[in-house]
C-alpha positions as CSV (number, residue, x, y, z in Angstrom):
1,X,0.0,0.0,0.0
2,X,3.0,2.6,0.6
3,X,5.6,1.4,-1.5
4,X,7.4,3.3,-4.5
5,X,7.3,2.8,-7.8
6,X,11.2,1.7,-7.3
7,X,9.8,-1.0,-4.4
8,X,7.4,-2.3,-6.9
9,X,9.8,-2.4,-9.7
10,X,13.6,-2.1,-9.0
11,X,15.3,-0.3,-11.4
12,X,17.5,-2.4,-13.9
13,X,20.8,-0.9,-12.7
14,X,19.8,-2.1,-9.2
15,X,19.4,-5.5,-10.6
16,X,22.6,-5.8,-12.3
17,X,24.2,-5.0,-9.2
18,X,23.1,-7.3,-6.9
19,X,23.2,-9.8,-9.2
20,X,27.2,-8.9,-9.7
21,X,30.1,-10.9,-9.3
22,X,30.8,-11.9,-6.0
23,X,32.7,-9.1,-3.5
24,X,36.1,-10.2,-2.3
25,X,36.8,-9.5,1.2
26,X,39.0,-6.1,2.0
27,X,41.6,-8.2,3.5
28,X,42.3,-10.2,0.5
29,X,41.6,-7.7,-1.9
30,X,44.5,-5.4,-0.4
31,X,47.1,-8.5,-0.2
32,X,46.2,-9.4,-4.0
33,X,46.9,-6.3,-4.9
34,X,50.0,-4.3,-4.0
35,X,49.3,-0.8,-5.8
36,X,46.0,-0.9,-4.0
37,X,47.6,-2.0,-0.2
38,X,50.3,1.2,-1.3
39,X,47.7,3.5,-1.7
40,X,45.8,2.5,1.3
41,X,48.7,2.6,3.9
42,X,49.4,5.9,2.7
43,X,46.2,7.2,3.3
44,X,46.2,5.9,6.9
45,X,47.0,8.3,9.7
46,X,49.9,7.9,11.3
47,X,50.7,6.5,14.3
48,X,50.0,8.4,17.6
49,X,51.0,7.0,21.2
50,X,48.6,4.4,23.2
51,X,47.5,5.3,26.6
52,X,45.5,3.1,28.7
53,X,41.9,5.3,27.6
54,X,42.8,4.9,24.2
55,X,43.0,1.5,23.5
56,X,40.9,0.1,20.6
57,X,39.3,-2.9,21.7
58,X,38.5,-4.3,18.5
59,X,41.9,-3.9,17.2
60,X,43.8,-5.6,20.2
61,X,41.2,-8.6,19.9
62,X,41.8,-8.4,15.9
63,X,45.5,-8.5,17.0
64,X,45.7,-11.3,18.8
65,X,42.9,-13.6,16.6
66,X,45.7,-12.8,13.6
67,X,48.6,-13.8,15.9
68,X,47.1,-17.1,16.8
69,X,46.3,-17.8,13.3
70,X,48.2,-20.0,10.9
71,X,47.3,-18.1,7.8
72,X,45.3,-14.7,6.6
73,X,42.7,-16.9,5.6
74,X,42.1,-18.4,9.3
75,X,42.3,-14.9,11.1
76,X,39.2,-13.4,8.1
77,X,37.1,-16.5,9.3
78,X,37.1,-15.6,13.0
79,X,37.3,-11.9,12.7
80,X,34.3,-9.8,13.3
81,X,33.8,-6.9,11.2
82,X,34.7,-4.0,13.7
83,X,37.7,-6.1,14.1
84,X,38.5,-6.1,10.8
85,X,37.8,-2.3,10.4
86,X,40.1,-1.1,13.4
87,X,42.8,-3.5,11.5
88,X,42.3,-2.1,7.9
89,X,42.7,1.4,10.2
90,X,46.1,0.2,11.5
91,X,48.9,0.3,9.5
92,X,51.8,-2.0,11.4
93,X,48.7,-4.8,12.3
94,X,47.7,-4.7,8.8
95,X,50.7,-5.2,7.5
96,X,50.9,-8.4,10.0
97,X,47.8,-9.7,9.3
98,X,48.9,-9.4,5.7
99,X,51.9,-11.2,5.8
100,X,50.2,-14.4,7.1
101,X,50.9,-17.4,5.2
């Protein structure tokens, strides 16, 4: 009864784009490609000194789920997405997750 015209019938582009290929995870995307990883660590802030009402929870969690992991592919499959979001934002544990077998 209240829908649009675009509820009733999705536009074709919308379509097309659902129906795309599949989406490869950040984490795999950035170690397949190294202009990419490059162009992302550069854009990253830098570094700034942890104090005990800073600490990211998410990315010491991430930290240590990569660190017990045998390979990149083990650490994706138990990460949660805020973890995987404070480690995409963090150069020196990206680069370590990356470097995972």
């Amino acid at each position: 009864m209240f829908s649009t015209p675009e509820d009733r019938e999705p536009p074709s582009v919308e379509l097309s784009a659902s129906a795309g290929a599949a989406i490869k995870p950040a984490l795999t995307e950035l170690r397949e490609d190294a202009a990419l990883l490059a162009f992302h660590l550069a854009q990253l802030p830098p570094s700034h000194a942890v104090r005990p009402d800073t600490i990211d929870a998410n990315l010491a969690v991430g930290r240590a789920k990569v660190d017990a992991s045998d390979s990149l592919e083990q650490a994706a499959a138990h990460l949660s997405s805020r973890e995987i979001f404070s480690i995409l934002n963090d150069g020196p544990a990206l680069s370590a997750a990356l470097q995972k077998g």
